[in-house]
C-alpha positions in Angstrom: -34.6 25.8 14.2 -33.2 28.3 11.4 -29.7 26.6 12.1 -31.2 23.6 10.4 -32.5 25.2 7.1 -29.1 27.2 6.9 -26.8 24.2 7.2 -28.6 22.3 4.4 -28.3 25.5 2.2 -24.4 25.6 3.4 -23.7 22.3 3.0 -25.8 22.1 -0.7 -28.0 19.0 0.6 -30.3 17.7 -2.0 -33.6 18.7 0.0 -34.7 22.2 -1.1 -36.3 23.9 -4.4 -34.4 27.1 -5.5 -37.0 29.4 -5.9 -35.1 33.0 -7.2 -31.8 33.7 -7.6 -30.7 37.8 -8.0 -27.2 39.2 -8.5 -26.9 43.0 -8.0 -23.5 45.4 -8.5 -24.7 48.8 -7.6 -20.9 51.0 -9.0 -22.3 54.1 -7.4 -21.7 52.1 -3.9 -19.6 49.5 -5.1 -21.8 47.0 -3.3 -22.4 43.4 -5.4 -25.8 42.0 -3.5 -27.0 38.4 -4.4 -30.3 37.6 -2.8 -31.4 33.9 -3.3 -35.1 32.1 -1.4 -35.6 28.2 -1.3 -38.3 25.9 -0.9 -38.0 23.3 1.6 -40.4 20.0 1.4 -42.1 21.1 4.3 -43.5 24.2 2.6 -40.7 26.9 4.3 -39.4 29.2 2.6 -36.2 31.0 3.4 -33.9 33.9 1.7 -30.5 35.2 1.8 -29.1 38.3 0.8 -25.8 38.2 1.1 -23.7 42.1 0.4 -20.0 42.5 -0.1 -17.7 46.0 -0.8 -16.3 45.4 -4.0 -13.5 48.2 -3.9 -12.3 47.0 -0.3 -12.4 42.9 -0.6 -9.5 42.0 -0.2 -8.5 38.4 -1.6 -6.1 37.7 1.6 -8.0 38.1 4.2 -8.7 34.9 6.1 -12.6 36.0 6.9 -13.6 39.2 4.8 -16.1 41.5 5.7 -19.6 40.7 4.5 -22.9 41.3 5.1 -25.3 38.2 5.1 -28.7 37.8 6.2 -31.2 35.0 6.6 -34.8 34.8 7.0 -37.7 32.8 7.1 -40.1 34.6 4.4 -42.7 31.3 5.0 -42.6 29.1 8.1 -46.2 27.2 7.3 -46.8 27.5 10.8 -43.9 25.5 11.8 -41.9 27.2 15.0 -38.3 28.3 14.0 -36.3 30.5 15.7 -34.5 33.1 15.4 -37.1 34.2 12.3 -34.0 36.5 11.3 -30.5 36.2 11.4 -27.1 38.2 10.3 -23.9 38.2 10.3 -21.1 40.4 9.1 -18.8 37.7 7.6 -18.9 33.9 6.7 -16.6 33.1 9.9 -18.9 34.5 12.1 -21.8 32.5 10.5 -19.7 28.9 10.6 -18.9 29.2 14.4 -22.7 30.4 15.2 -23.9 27.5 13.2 -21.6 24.8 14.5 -22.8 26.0 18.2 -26.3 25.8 17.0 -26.0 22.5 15.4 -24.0 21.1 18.6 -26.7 22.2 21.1 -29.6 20.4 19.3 -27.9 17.0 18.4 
C-alpha cells in the first residue's frame, strides 16, 4: 500500500535511507521543484517531486497550491498500489492519506 510508505516519509519515521535529495528554481517559470527517493528496509524505493509557483504562493493561504507526486521507482516485487500518486496541494494529500490509513487498520 503506497499510503504506508508515504505516511512514514510524512510523519519522518526512522525506517527509510534517503537516497537523493534535488532542489530546483527554474526563474524563467518561477517554479522551485524539489525531488527527493528513499530506501525502505524492504528494498522499495520511492520519490517525490514536489512543485510550487513561487511568484503566486501566497503565505496566507490555509492550503496553497502545489503540485506533489509520489511513486514507487522500485517495489522488489512487493504489490503496492496505486504505483503513482498526485495531488495538487498538501490538504488534499493529508485527507487521502488519513482515509487510506483508516481503511487498512
Amino acid at each position: 500500500m503506497l499510503a504506508k510508505y508515504i505516511s512514514q516519509i510524512v510523519n519522518q519515521e526512522d525506517s527509510y535511507q534517503i537516497l537523493s535529495t534535488q532542489n530546483f528554481v527554474d526563474h524563467l517559470t518561477e517554479i522551485t521543484r524539489a525531488t527527493c527517493t528513499w530506501l525502505f528496509p524492504d528494498g522499495v524505493i520511492l520519490k517525490c517531486t514536489e512543485e510550487i509557483e513561487t511568484e503566486h504562493y501566497d503565505n496566507d493561504a490555509q492550503c496553497p497550491e502545489c503540485w506533489i507526486t509520489w511513486e514507487i521507482v522500485e517495489s522488489n516485487n512487493k504489490p503496492i498500489s496505486p504505483c503513482r500518486k498526485e495531488f495538487f496541494n498538501l490538504c488534499q494529500q493529508s485527507f487521502w492519506l488519513k482515509m487510506q490509513l483508516a481503511n487498512n487498520i
